[in-house]
C-alpha positions as semicolon CSV with decimal commas, in nm:
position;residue;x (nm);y (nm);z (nm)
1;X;-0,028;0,093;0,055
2;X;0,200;-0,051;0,294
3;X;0,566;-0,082;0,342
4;X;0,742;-0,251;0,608
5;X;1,148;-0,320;0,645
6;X;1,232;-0,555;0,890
7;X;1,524;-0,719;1,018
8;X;1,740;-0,458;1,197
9;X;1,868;-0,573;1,515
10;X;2,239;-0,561;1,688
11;X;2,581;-0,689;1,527
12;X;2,909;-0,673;1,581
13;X;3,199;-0,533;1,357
14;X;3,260;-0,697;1,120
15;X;2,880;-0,879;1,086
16;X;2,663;-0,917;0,886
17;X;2,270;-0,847;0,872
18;X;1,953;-0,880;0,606
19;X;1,642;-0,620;0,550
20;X;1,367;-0,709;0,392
21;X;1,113;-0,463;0,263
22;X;0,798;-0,606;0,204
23;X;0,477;-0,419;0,073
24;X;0,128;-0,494;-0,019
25;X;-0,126;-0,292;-0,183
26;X;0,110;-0,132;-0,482
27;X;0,188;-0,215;-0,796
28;X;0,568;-0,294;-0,680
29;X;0,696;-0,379;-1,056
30;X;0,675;-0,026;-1,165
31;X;0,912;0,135;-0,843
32;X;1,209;0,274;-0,822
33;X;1,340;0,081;-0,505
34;X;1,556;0,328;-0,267
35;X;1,664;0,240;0,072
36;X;1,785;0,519;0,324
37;X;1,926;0,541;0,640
38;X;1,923;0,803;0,925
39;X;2,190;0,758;1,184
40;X;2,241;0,934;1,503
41;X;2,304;1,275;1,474
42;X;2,320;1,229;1,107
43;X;2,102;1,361;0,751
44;X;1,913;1,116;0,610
45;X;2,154;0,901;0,315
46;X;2,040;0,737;0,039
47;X;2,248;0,364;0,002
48;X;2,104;0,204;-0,285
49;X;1,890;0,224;-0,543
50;X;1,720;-0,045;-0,750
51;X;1,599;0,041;-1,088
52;X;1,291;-0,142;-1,208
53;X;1,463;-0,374;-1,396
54;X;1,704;-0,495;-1,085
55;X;2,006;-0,282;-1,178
56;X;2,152;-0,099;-0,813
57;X;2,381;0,171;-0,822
58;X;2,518;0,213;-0,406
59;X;2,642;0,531;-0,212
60;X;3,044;0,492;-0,234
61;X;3,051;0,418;0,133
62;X;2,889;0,094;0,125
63;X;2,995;-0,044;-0,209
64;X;3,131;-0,390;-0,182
65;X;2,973;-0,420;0,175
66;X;2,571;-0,379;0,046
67;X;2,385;-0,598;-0,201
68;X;2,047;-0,504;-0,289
69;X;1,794;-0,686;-0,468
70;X;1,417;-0,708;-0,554
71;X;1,180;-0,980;-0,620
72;X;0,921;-0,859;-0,807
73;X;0,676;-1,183;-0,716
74;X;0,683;-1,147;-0,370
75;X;0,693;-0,774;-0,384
76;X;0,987;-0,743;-0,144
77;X;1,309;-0,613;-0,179
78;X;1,646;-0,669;0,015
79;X;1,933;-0,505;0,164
80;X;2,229;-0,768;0,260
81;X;2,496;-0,562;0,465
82;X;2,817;-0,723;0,527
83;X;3,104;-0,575;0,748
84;X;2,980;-0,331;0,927
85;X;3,129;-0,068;1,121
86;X;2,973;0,128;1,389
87;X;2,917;0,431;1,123
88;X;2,678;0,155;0,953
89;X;2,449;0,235;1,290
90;X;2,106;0,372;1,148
91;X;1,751;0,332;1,140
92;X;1,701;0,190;0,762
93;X;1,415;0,285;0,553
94;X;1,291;0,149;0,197
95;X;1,087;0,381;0,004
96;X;0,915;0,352;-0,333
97;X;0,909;0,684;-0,478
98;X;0,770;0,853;-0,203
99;X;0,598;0,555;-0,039
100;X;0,741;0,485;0,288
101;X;0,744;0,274;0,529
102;X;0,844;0,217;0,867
103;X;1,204;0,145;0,885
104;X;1,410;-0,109;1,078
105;X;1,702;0,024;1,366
106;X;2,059;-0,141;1,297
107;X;2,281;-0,153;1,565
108;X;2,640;-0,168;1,485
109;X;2,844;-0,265;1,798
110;X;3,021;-0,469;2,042
């Protein structure tokens, strides 16, 4: 099994940035999608969920700013994170119900 999120990097305020999760070796149609995030000096957060079925319930803090998604063909699933704010800073994890992968450092800053 393998799990990889990608496409952390730096933005500014107010920017935007796309994860990806992709995995191999899984049955990824039967997860419970969750990604988390760990920021400095912070406990780890869960920020969205994705239900098998594509549904996504979000923490309140990044409701309106996150949109997750899944794509159950290419077993990969997506985090699009729009105006960010420093506090957004985080290394960002997906996890499959206790599968988990690598995650992906966001840097929110100017």
């Amino acid at each position: 099994v393998q799990l990889q999120a990608s496409g952390g990097g730096l933005v500014q305020p107010g920017g935007s940035i796309s994860l990806s999760c992709t995995t191999s070796g899984i049955d990824f149609n039967i997860y419970i999608i969750s990604w988390y995030r760990e920021g400095p000096r912070k406990a780890r957060e869960l920020v969205a969920q994705i239900s098998r079925t594509g549904s996504v319930n979000y923490v309140s803090s990044v409701s309106g700013r996150f949109t997750s998604s899944r794509d159950n063909a290419k077993r990969t699933a997506y985090l699009q994170m729009n105006n960010l704010s420093p506090a957004d800073t985080a290394r960002y994890y997906c996890d499959l119900q206790g599968y988990r992968g690598q995650g992906t450092l966001v840097t929110v800053s100017s």
